[in-house]
C-alpha positions, 0 to 999 in steps of 0.5 A: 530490474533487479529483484534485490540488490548484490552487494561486493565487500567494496560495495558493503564498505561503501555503504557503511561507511557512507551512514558512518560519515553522518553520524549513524549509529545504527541502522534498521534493516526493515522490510514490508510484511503481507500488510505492509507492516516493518520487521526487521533488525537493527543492526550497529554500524560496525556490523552493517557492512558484513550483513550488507555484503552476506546479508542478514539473516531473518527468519524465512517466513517473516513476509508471510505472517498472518495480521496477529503474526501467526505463521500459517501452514502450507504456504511454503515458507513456514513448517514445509521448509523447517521454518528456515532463515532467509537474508535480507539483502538492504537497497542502499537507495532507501536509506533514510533518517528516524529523526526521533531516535538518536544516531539511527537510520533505516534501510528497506530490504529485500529478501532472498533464500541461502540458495539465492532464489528471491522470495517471490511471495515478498511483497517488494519482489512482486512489485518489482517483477510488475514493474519489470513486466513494464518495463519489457513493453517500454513502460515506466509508471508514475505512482502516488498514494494517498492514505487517510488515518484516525490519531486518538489518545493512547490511553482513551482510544477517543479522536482529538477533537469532535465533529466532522470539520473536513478541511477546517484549518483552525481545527486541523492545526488545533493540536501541535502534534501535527506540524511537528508530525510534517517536520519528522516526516520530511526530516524521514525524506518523505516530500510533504506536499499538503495536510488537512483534516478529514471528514471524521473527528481526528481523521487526517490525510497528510499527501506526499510527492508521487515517484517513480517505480519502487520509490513511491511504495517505497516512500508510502512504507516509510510514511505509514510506519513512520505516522504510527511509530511517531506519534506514539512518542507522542502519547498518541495512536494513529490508526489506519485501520479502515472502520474503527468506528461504526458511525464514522467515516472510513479510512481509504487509500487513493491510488494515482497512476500514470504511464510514461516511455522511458526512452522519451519520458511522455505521458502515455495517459495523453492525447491532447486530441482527445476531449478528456485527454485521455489516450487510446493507451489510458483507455485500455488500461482503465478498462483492464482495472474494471475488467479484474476490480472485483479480483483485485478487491480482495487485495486492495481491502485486504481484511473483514474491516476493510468492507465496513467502510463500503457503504452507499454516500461514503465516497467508498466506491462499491461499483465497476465504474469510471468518471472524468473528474467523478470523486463516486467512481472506483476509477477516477479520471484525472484529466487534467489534459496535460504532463499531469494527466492520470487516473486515480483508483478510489477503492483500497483502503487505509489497511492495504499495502502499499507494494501490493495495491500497486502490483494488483493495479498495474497489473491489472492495467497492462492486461487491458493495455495487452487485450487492447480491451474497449473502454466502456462508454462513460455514463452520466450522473454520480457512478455510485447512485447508478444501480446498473453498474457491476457490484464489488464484493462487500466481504472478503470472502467474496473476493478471495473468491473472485481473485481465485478465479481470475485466472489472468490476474493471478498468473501476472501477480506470479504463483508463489505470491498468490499462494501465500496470499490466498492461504494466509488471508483464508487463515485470517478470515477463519480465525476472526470468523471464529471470534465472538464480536462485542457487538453480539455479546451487548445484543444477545447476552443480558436480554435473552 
């Protein structure tokens, strides 16, 4: 697999001329951030086949920014280098409408330096060197995500609508924003498979298709920027962030997964021999997930608000478990005991990155698949209410700590992304560390 495109003046041409034909305008070159934010440029259309060809040119340590867009020293992409520009290089397979501008499309980037050399801590780069990784042991891998977000009034901050009505359809369609949201998403070539109201007041989940490979990041990134850019034309706020309440439900991103042979295309999650469906292969690769889930926590909650959300009778898992069909479990097991059959990681969080969770997850997966690792034994009852099960880390310093010293993790996740990670994230931890929350100003301030 490529770790971006190369692009010849036929091909460049052939591009532009392409989105020209349907009436684009202009073009936003847009690439997923640490957090899988958008940045980028947009660009005319008369100019889209010169910077496609030569690339454009963006400052270098954009992929590396911290969450308040500061750059942080030592990373190797900011001050070590004189703060130089790198040249996002557009994947012509990404382009997609932005149905709530006129005569605009985007285009998903990579990144690479003048000499050449990819940027290797980008976190679209990463996950295309796991899927390369995958692809050398004759894997291809099926993805979906899933992610849940609060929508509130721009102005009060307050949700929608009041109470906990999960899947109550009167109340989920209650505000008209919601369809016209499905409509732009599916008009952004996200396929829209269901919508529904979520456990906390104006929490929705609106689930999209799985994919293959890039394309299911790829397509998770269109749909969280696309939510939050949407629905501010709208005179509203989506948020994923994952506790902006103290006292109400959390936001998490479900990530489904499964194998299969790319010469045959079969599942290889399947044995229909078995009782659960599952392969020798599913089995390993689930236990690799638990063998680094404490590691890959620190990837999958990736800020001090992620571990909020862990708290006992959430549905946020904060154990090293699996269960067949066990909505408790960090690993659920879909066994649906057919082409379909594949397993569910309960854990990430709303804030995570799309490109990231799937890199730390499969590569955590192919290590047990390589280690031939046992399964641990399923255990009875809900996996959340059994104590004896290993803990994840609850702060996120805890698994920062956990992620460093996993040695086999960090060498699959590649040197220079686990760098730029390590440092940025301890950089975030401090600086908010540093901060004087609301919370202890109210407590302390006015009484003692």
């Amino acid at each position: 697999m490529s770790l971006y495109f190369s692009h010849t003046s036929e091909s460049a041409a052939t591009f532009a001329d392409s989105l020209r034909r349907k009436g684009i305008e202009y073009v936003r070159f847009e690439l997923p951030d640490l957090a899988g934010l958008s940045r980028g440029k947009t660009v005319p259309i008369d100019h889209v086949a010169s910077y496609t060809r030569n690339g454009l040119n963006l400052y270098g340590g954009t992929v590396t920014l911290d969450t308040s867009s500061n750059p942080i020293p030592g990373t190797g992409y900011n001050e070590d280098i004189n703060f130089a520009d790198c040249l996002m290089v557009p994947d012509p397979e990404t382009v997609s409408d932005v149905p709530w501008m006129a005569k605009t499309a985007r285009v998903i980037c990579d990144t690479k330096w003048y000499d050449g050399s990819p940027q290797m801590a980008a976190p679209r780069t990463v996950l295309k060197a796991m899927l390369a990784k995958a692809a050398e042991r004759g894997f291809g891998v099926k993805m979906g995500h899933e992610f849940e977000f609060y929508v509130v009034d721009l102005e009060t901050r307050q949700p929608l609508y009041a109470g906990a009505p999960i899947f109550v359809t009167a109340v989920t369609h209650r505000h008209p924003v919601l369809d016209k949201l499905m409509r732009v998403l599916k008009d952004s070539g996200v396929d829209m498979i269901t919508a529904n109201g979520e456990f906390g007041p104006g929490q929705w989940e609106l689930n999209f298709a799985a994919l293959d490979g890039i394309a299911a990041a790829d397509r998770a990134f269109v749909f969280k920027n696309t939510v939050k850019e949407y629905l501010r034309t709208e005179g509203l706020l989506a948020t994923f962030m994952t506790k902006p309440y103290a006292h109400l439900s959390g936001s998490c991103s479900h990530f489904h997964l499964s194998l299969y042979d790319l010469e045959t295309g079969k599942n290889l999650f399947l044995d229909e021999a078995d009782p659960d469906g599952m392969s020798a292969l599913m089995k390993s690769f689930i236990q690799g997930i638990l063998d680094h889930a404490p590691a890959a926590q620190a990837i999958w909650n990736p800020t001090p608000n992620c571990y909020r959300r862990i708290r006992p009778g959430t549905f946020a898992p904060s154990n090293v478990s699996w269960g067949v069909e066990d909505r408790s479990a960090s690993v659920r097991i879909k066994a649906s005991k057919d082409k379909r059959q594949h397993l569910e990681v309960r854990v990430p969080s709303a804030l995570s990155n799309p490109y990231l969770t799937a890199a730390s997850t499969l590569a955590a997966g192919l290590l047990g698949v390589e280690q031939q690792a046992v399964l641990t034994p399923q255990r009875n009852g809900l996996k959340e209410a059994d104590s004896s099960f290993k803990k994840l880390p609850t702060e996120i310093h805890e698994a920062l700590a956990a992620l460093r010293a996993d040695n086999e993790l960090t060498e699959m996740l590649g040197e220079a992304f686990m760098k730029v990670y390590t440092i940025v994230k301890t950089a975030e931890i401090n600086r908010l560390r540093d901060e004087i929350p609301a919370a202890e100003t109210a407590e302390y301030f006015d009484l003692y």
